[in-house]
N, C-alpha and C positions, 0 to 999 in steps of 0.2 A: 148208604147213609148220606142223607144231601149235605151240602156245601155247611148250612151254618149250621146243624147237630156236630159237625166235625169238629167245626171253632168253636160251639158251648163245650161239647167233651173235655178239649184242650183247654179253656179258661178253667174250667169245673177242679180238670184234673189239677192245675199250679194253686187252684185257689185254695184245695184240701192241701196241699204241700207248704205250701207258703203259712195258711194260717193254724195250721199245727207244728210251725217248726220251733218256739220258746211259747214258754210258760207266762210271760208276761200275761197276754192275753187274757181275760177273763174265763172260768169255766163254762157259763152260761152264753157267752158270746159265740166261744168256739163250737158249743154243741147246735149253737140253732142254725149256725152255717154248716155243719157237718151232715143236720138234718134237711140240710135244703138242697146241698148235693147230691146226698142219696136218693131224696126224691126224684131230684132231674135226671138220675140216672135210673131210675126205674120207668119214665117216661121213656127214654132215648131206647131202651130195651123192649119197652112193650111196641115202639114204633118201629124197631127195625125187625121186631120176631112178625109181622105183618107185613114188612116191603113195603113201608113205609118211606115216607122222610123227604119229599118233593115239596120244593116251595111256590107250586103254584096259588096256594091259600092265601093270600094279600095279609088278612087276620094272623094268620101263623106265622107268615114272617115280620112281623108287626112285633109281635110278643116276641118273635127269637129275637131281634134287634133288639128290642129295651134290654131283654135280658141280657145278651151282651154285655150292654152300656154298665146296669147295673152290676153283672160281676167282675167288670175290669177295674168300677172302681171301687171295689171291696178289696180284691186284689191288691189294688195302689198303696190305697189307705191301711191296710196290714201291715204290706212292706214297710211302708212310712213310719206308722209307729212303734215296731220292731225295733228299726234302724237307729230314730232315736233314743227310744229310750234305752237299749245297751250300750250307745255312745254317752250321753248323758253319763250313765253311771260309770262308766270307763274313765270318764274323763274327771271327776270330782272324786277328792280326797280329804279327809279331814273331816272335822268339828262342824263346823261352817259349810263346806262343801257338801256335808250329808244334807244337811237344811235347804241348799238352795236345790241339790238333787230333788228333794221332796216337792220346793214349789213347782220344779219343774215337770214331775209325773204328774200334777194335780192337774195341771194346763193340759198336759198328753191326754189325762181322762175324759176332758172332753171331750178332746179330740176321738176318742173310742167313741161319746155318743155317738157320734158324726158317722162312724164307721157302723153304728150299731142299726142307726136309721136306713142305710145303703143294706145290709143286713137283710132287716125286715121288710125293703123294696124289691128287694132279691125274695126274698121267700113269698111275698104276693104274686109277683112275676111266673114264678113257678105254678101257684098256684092255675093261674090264670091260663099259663099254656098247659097244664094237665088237662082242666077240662075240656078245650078247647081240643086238645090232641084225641080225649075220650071220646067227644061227639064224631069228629073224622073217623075213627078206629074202630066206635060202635064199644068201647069196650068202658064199662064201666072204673072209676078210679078206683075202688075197692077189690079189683081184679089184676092191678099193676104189678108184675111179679117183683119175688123178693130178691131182694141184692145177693144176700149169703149166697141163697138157695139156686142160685143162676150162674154160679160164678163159673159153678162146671161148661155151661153153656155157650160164656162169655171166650170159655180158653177155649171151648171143643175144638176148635182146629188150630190152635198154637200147638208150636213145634210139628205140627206135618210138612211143613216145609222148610228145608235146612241147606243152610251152602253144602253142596256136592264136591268143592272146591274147584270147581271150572272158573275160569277166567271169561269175559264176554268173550273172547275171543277163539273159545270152545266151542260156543253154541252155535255151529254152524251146521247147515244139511247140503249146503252146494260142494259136493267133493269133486263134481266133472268140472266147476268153474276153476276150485282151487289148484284142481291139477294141473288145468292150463295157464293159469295165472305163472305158478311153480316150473312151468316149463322153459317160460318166457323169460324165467328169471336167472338161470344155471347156466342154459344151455350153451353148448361150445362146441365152434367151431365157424372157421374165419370172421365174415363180418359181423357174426354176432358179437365177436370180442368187442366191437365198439359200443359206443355209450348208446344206449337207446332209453327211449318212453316208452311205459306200458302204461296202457289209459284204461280205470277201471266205469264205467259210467253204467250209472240208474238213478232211479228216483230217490224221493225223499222218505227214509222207514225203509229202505230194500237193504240192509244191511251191507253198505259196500264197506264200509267203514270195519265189522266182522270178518268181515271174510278177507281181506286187505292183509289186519289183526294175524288171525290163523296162521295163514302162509309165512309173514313174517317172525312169528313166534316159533317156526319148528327150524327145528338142528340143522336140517338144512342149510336154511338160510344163516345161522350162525356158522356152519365151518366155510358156506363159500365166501361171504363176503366179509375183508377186515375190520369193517365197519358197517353199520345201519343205524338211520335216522330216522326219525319220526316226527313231522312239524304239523302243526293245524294253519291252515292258511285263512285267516278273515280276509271280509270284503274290503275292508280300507288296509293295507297292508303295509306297514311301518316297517321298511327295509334295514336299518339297522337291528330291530329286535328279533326277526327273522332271521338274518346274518348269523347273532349271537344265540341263537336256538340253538343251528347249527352246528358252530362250532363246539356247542357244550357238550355235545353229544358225539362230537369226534377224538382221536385218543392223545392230541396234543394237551398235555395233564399240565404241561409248563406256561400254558397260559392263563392268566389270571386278569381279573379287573377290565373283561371284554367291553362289559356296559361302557366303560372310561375311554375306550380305542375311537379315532374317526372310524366314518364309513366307510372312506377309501380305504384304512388299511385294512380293515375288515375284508374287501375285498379280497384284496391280496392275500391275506394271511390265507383264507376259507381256498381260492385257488390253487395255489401251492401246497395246501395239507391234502387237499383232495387228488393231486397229481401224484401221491406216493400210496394212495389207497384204490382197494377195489371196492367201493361203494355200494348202498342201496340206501335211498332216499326216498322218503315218501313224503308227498305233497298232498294233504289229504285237503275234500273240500275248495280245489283248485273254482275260484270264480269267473277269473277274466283270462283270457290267455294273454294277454301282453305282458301278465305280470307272469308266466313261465319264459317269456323272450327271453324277458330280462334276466331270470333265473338262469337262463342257458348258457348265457354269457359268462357267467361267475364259474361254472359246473366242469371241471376240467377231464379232457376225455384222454387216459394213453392207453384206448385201445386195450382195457384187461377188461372187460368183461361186466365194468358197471350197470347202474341199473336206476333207472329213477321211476318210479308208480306216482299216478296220481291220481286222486279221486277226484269226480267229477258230475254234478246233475244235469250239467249243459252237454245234450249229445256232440254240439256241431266243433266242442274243442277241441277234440282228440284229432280231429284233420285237420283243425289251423295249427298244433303241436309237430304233427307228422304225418304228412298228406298219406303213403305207403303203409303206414301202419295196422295193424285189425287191432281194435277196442274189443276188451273182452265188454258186454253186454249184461246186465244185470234187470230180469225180469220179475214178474211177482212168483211168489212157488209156486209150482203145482199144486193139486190135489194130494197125492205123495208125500212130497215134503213137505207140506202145512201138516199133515198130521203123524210125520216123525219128528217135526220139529216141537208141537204141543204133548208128544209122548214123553218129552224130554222134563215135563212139568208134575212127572210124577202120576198120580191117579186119574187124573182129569181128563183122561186120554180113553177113560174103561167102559165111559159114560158115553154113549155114542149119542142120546139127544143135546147134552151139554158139551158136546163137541162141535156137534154140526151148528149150533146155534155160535159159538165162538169164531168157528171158521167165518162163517156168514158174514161175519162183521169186521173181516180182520183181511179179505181181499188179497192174501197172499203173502201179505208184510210182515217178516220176521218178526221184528218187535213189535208189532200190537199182537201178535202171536204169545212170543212170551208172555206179555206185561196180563194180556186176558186171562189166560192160564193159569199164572200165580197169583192173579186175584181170584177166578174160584178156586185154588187152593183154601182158598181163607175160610169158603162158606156163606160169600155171601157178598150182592152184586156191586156193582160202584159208579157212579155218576160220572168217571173217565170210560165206563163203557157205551153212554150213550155219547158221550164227547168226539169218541172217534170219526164216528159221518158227520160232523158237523163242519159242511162245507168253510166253516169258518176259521176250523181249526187251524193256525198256523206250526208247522213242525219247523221251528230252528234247531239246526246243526249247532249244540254246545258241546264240542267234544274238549275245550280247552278248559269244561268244569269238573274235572278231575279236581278229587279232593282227598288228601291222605289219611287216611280211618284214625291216624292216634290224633289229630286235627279232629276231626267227626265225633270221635267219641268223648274225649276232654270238652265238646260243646256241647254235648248233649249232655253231659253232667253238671253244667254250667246254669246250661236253661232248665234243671229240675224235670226232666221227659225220663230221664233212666228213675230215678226213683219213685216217679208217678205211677211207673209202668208196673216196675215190681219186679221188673229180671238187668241182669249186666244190660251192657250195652253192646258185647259180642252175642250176645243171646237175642236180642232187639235186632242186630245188622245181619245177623243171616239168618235168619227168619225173613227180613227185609226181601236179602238177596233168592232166601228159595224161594218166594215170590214171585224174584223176578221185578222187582219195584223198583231196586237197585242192583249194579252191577258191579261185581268187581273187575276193576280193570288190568292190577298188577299184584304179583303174590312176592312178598316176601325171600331172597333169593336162600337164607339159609333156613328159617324154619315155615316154610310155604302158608303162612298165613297173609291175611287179604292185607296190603298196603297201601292198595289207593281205590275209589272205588268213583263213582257216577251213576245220576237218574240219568234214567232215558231219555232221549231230548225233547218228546210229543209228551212225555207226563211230568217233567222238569217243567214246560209249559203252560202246560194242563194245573198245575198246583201252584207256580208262581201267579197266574190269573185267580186261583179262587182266592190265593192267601192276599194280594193285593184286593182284589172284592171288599174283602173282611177288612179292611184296611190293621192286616198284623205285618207284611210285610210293601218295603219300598225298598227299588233298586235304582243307585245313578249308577250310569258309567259313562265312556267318552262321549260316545259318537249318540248315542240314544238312551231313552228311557222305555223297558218294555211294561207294558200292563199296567200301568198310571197316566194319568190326568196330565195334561201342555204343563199346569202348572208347576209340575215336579222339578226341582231344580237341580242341577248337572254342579256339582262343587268339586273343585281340585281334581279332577278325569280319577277319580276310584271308585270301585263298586262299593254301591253300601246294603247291607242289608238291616233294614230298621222299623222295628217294631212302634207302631205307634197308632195314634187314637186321632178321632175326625173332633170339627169345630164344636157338635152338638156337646159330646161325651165331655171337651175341656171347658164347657161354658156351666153346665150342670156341674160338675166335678168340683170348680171356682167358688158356685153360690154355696155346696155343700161342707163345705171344709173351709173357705175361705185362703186356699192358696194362690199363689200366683204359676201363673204356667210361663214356661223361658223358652222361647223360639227360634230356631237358628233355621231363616227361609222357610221352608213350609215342613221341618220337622220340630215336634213336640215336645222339647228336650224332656219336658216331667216324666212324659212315660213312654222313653227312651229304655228297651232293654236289650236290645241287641245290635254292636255295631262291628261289624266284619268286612275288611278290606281285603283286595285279593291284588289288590296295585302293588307288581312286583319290579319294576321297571327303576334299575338304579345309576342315573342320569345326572349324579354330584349336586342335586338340590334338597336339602332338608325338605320332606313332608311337615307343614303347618297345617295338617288336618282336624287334629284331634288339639291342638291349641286353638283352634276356631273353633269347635265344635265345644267345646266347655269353658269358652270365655263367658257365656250367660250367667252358669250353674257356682263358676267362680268366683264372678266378682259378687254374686248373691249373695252365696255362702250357702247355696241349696245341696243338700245331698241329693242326687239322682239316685235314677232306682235301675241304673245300669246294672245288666250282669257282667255281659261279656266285651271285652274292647280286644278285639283279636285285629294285629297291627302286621300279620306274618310277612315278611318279604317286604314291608314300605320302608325306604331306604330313610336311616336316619331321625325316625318322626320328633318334633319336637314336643315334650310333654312337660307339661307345666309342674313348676315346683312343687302346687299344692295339691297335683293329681290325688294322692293316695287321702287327703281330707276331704274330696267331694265323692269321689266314688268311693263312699263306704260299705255300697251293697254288692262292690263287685267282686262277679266270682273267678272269671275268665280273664289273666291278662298275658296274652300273646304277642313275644317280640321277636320271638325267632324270625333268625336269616335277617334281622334290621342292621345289622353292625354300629350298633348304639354303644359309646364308651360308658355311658352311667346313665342312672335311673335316679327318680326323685327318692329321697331318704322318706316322704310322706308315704312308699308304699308300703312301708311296714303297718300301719293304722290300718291297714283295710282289712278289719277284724271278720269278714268274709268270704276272703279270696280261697280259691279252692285249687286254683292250677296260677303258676307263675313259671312263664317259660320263656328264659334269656339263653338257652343256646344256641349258637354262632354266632352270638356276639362278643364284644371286647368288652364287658361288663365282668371286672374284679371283684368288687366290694360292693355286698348288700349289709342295709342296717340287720342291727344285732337284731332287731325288737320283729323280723319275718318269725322268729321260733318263739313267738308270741300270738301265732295267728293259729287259733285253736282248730279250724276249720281246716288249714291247707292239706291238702291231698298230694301233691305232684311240683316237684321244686325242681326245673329244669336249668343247669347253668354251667359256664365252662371254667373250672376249674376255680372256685370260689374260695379262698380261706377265710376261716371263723375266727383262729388261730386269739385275733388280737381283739377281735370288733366284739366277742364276746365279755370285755374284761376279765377274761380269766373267771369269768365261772360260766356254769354249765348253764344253758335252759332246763324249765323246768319239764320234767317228764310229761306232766297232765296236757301242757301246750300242741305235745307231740306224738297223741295217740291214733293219728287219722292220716299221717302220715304215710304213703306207700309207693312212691317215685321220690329217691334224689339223686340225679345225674349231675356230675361235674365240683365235685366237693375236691377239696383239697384238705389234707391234715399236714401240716411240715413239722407242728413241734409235739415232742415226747409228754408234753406234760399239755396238750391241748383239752379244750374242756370239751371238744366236739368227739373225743373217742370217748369217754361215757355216756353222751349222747348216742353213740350208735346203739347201744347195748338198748337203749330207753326205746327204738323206733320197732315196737313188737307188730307193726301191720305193714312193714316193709317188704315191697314183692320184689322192685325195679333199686339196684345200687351201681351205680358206677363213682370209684372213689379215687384218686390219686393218692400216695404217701411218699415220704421221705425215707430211707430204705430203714432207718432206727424203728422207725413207727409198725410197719408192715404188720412185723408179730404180736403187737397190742390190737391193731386193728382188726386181724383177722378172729381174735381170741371173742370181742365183740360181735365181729360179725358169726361167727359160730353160735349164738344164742338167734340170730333174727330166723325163726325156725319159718315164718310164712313167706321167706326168701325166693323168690323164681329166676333172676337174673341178677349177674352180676359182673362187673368189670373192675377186673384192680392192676392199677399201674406202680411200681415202685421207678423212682427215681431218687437221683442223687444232686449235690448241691448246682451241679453246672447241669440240671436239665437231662443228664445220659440216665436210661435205665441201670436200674441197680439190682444190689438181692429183695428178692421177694420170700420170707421168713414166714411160710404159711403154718399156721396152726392144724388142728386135726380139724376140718369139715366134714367128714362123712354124716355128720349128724345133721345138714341142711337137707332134708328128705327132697322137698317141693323144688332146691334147686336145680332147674334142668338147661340154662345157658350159663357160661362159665368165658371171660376173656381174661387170661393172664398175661401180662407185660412185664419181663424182668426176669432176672437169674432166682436161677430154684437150683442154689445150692446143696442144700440136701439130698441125700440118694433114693431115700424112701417119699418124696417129697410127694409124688405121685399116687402112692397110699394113703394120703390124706382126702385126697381127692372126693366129692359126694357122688354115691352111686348107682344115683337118677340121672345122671346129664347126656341130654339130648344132643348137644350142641357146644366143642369143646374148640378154646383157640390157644395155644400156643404161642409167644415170641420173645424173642433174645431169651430164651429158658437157659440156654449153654447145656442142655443137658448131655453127657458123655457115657451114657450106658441106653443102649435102644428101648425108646417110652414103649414099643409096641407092645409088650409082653405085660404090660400094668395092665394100658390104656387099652388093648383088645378084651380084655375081661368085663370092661361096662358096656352090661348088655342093651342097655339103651339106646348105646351114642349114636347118631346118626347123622352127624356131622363132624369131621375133626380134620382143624386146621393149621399144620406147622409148618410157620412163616418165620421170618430171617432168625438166624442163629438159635431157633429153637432147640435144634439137636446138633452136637458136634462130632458124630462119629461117621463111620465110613460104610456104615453098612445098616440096613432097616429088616425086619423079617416079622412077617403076620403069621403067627403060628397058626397049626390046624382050629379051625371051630372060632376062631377070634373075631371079634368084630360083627357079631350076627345079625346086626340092625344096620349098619354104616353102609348110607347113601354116597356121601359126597364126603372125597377123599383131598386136600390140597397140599402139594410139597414145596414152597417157596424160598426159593434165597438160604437151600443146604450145600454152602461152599464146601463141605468134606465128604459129602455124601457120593459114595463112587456103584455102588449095588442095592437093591432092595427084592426081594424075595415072597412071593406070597405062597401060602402052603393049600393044598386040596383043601376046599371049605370052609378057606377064611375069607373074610368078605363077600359071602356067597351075595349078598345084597345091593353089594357099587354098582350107581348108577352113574356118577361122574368122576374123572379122577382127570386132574391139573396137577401139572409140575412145570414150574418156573423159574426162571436163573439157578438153576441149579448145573453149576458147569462140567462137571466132575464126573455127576453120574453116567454110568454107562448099559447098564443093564437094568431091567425088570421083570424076572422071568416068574411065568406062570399065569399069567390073567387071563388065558384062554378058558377056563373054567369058570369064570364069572357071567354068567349068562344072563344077568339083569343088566350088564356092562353098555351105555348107549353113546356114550363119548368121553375121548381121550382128549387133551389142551396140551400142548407142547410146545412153550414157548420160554426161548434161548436156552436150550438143549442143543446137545448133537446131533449132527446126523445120524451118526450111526447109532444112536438110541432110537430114534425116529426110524430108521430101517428095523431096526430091530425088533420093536413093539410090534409093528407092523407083520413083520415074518412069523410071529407068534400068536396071531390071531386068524383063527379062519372062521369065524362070527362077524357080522357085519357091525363094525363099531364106527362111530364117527372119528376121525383123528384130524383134527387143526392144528397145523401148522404156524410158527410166526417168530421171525426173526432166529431161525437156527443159526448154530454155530458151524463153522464148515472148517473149523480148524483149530484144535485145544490150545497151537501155539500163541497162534495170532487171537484165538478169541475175537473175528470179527463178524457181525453182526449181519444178515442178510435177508433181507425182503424174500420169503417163498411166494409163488405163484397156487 
């Protein structure tokens, strides 16, 4: 499909969403734009069932562009009068107040002509490229298939391709490089102990970056080295934010507020922490070698066996690094590997003339291998396939656009794409990924779902150029602007991404409606709906971003038709009082990781918002009137009390039916109006709640009724802050719940039997429990995670009866100061795959895991030795065992670095 059916589709699709979403609307209004979509989508259908869709027609792209023009601003003008007239009525009360509501709809109705004439421009438009598209296609307009009747057609190959749950850094074919990569990383004996570079070098698309990934992702490399790091290195290279990369990623947990440190101590600190560790550090993307000099300086060697990789597309670096050294080499694949690497794509592979034709065009490079692949997965060709030879194509290296899926997915709910679609948005993202369109890059470490994911950096390219084209998307950032115009302007060094319309569309748009457009440089504030920062750099200066960017819309008194203002990571941003009275249409507000003390009280008004997410910040108190916002879906916050701001009464239920995320609630008093409220939120999946230990067993009595429950976290605490009891009710009746985090004493003996007995994913802490949980908690056959950390249990002894635990992966024993034996029996836990024990000082035995044949690594860290001999003597399966900081003496209890 070419470039602009892409962007009609996508206008097509928000404009059927947008203007059927209230009844305000007219019925005749809405049906003739409902019938002008369907048409355009019977065109775009009969053009692509022909391998259609090329815009060398001057005439056809003539007519896609008005069309455009015309349905963005149908689109605008919906939203617009949507907006205000359920403001309007919101905001008038009374006798008098209904009167002036009224003159004020009468004025809005013209406003609808306005929108109704844009309408009937749009439905001529349509016309005009039917025929137009009939004569090129031969195909008469009375032959355009039917929408219903095609829909089979439309989905024919939705759901054939499905995340595998591979990480990119699975999909590799080079196992002879891998292994020598791996060899160069381990190996021991004399001067290898000292510090070396291993230089990984090839082109651009040769997957060095993968195969890098791989090596460093296996067990291996986690038991030999006590730390690994992972930095993307740019071409302009800001040596304090590199410094403090590092450090984040090293296991000094007691430093805090790095951004705030000079550079010099930076130094220092990063030397010294690395003098006590066996490292591996990757330098991916390495540009200049002066900048690894300089690196080398910092990099402290004592001779154990560290390790630094770097990537690299400049051959001639890896000899000004280390003249002595052999680079491993990274060529295009073979014939071979190109076609076990596209076997990996599912059917596509079965087909040997739509093989050879992929290969042909794909010259050896892993990723146009994939990304080809999973697009004929779909059925059907794509204009990044003839993009590839295009001598012009630029491939940048964006491996720093990682992006976290519940970030991804909460936007794409924002911008109205999940509901256009018509499936989740996990149903949309791996679809995506079995593709191959996108990647994931990190899975989830307890229940292995996708956490962060990336396009590919040649089709991340490839679509940042079409969507600037369209002008739907503009990006600033520091040092450059890519895929736009000299005039694009660079504001406050953060990236923007922002939706916006050219001079023709806001001049026409002007005469039609008679608004005034608000410009801030060369973006369009009117039809502004997306603005995403990704500036994370916390440098103790307030961000005045977003208080410049809505000074126009402010002092106007204009509601913008923003959705999304996602602020993640910009430290501090300052937001204007009256935020929540001009974005009233927005859906998306993102402040996490800002450590913002307060938010304007105006965000309660914004009778739109769908996601509002303040955790890790210092923000206590939101207005009462957010459980007034009929729309919210997702309320993220740390540790918020309602207690008082409610005035003692409850919100109303009806407000709270769409509700299904609220993280970091606080309940402290027995008579709060927010525990009937819990009882009210029946489409709750996501709860993490804090209580006062009086509260517990009210709270939980509530939460026992939230039957569409999936997760949940509950803390008891007492007045000064210390975990308290936790008085849980009978749960067995939450079927759907399958993660579970308890905090706090579980008094009770039976407490364990309350437990629901679908959970996946069980965590334990300060329980005090004094009779062994194993003998409940082996009976749920689900569990495939279970985690007892500090004081969960206080007894002396543990035992997995026969058959117990028939699902459980990952086993963790943390901080059992009484725990001296644990005992597993034939056949329980036939399934561990990882088992961690941690400060636990006491213990001394584990007998029996030699029977766990799924068993692939043991963590044992400050333990005994003689536990650690021990395990050891009792396994003759090859399991991994880490070592770190054992004990070499029960008296002394002191602590020592293993080798």
């Amino acid at each position: 499909m070419a470039a602009s059916e892409v962007a009609v589709s996508l206008v097509i699709g928000n404009s059927l969403h947008m203007l059927s979403e209230r009844e305000i609307l007219s019925p005749g209004l809405r049906d003739q734009i409902n019938t002008a979509i369907n048409h355009l989508q019977k065109i775009l259908i009969a053009s692509k069932l022909l391998e259609s869709g090329t815009d060398n027609d001057q005439q056809s792209s003539d007519h896609r562009s008005g069309l455009l023009v015309r349905a963005r601003g149908a689109v605008d003008m919906a939203d617009k009068f949507l907006l205000e007239a359920s403001q309007h009525l919101k905001s008038h009360k009374g006798r008098l107040a209904k009167i002036r509501a009224l003159v004020h709809l009468i004025s809005l109705r013209i406003r609808v002509r306005a929108t109704k004439n844009i309408a009937l421009e749009f439905i001529t438009a349509v016309k005009d490229l039917s025929i137009h598209l009939s004569h090129m296609q031969d195909l008469p307009p009375c032959d355009l298939p039917n929408i219903d009747d095609n829909a089979s057609l439309r989905n024919a190959h939705r759901g054939n391709a499905r995340w595998n749950g591979k990480v990119e850094s699975d999909i590799v074919v080079r196992e002879d490089e891998a292994q020598k990569l791996l060899a160069q990383l381990i190996v021991e004996d004399g001067d290898h102990n000292a510090l070396r570079v291993v230089s990984v070098v090839g082109g651009e698309a040769i997957g060095k970056t993968a195969l890098v990934r791989s090596v460093y992702n296996r067990l291996e490399i986690y038991h030999r080295f006590h730390c690994c790091v992972w930095v993307h290195i740019p071409e302009d290279i800001n040596w304090k934010d590199l410094l403090v990369k590092i450090l984040k990623q090293t296991p000094l947990q007691e430093l805090k507020d790095l951004e705030h440190i000079e550079e010099e101590k930076l130094n220092e600190i990063l030397h010294k922490s690395l003098m006590e560790l066996r490292y591996l550090i990757v330098l991916d993307n390495l540009c200049k070698p002066e900048d690894m000099d300089e690196l080398m300086i910092l990099l402290a060697d004592s001779r154990n066996g560290s390790r630094v990789i770097v990537t690299t597309r400049d051959p001639e670096i890896p000899a000004l690094i280390d003249p002595w050294a052999s680079p491993l080499k990274l060529n295009e694949l073979d014939a071979d590997q190109s076609k076990r690497l596209l076997g990996q794509c599912g059917s596509v592979a079965e087909d040997p003339e739509l093989t050879e034709r992929i290969l042909s065009q794909c010259s050896g490079s892993p990723l146009r291998i994939l990304l080809l692949g999973g697009l004929a997965v779909a059925g059907h060709s794509s204009p990044v396939m003839g993009d590839l030879h295009d001598d012009n194509t630029t491939l940048h290296d964006i491996v720093d656009s990682e992006i976290s899926t519940r970030r991804l997915f909460r936007l794409w709910l924002a911008e109205g794409l999940v509901q256009v679609l018509g499936f989740t948005a996990m149903d949309c993202f791996e679809e995506l990924v079995g593709r191959n369109l996108v990647h994931v890059v990190r899975r989830r470490k307890l229940s292995g779902k996708p956490k962060s994911c990336r396009v590919p950096s040649f089709l991340h390219d490839f679509l940042c150029k079409m969507a600037t084209q369209l002008r739907l998307l503009q990006i600033h950032s520091d040092t450059m602007c890519t895929y736009h115009s000299e005039e694009s302007k660079v504001v406050n060094g953060c990236s923007w991404i922002v939706k916006y319309q050219d001079n023709n569309y806001h001049q026409e748009s002007q005469q039609r409606a008679g608004t005034e457009d608000h410009q801030q440089g060369d973006i369009q504030l009117q039809h502004l709906r997306s603005y995403v920062s990704f500036k994370t750099q916390k440098h103790g200066t307030r961000s005045r971003e977003v208080e410049e960017l809505l000074r126009p819309l402010i002092s106007q008194g204009d509601p913008g038709l923003l959705r999304v203002l996602d602020l993640e990571g910009v430290y501090k941003p300052l937001l204007p009082d009256g935020l929540g009275n001009v974005l009233l249409n927005l859906r998306y507000l993102g402040l996490r990781w800002t450590v913002l003390d307060s938010i304007p009280e105006s965000v309660g008004n914004m009778s739109r918002l769908e996601t509002l997410d303040l955790k890790h910040t210092n923000v206590t108190n939101l207005p009462s009137s957010i459980w007034k916002v009929k729309s919210l879906q997702h309320l993220y916050m740390n540790e918020v009390c309602f207690d008082n701001s409610t005035g003692g009464r409850k919100p109303s239920p009806k407000y709270l039916s769409n509700l299904q995320t609220l993280w970091g609630l606080y309940i402290g008093a027995a008579k709060s109006p927010m525990l009937d409220v819990l009882s009210k939120l029946t489409r709750l999946k996501k709860l993490g709640l804090t209580c006062n230990s009086p509260v517990v067993g009210k709270a939980t009595e509530r939460i026992s009724k939230l039957t569409m429950l999936e997760s949940l976290k509950l803390r008891s605490r007492d007045l000064f802050g210390q975990p308290s009891d936790l008085n849980l009710s009978d749960m067995t009746g939450l079927n759907s719940l399958s993660e579970l985090y308890l905090l706090g004493s579980l008094p009770k003996q039976d407490c364990l039997t309350l437990l629901p007995q679908n959970l996946k994913i069980l965590t334990l802490s300060m329980s005090g429990l004094d009779d062994d949980p194993m003998q409940v908690l082996g009976k749920l056959e689900s569990l495939e995670i279970l985690r007892l950390f500090a004081g969960s249990y206080a007894g002396s002894e543990l035992e997995c009866h026969e058959a117990s635990f028939p699902r459980l992966r990952v086993l963790k024993l943390w901080m059992l100061e009484e725990l001296e034996a644990a005992n597993v029996r034939e056949t329980a836990l036939c399934c561990l795959e990882e088992l961690e024990i941690k400060n636990c000082g006491r213990l001394k035995s584990i007998e029996s895991l030699d029977h766990i044949e799924s068993l692939k690594q043991i963590s044992l860290i400050k333990v005994k030795e003689k536990l650690v001999t021990k395990i050891k003597e009792g396994l003759t399966q090859k399991v991994y065992i880490k070592e770190k900081q054992l004990v070499t003496s029960s008296s002394s209890a002191q602590a020592t670095q293993d080798n």
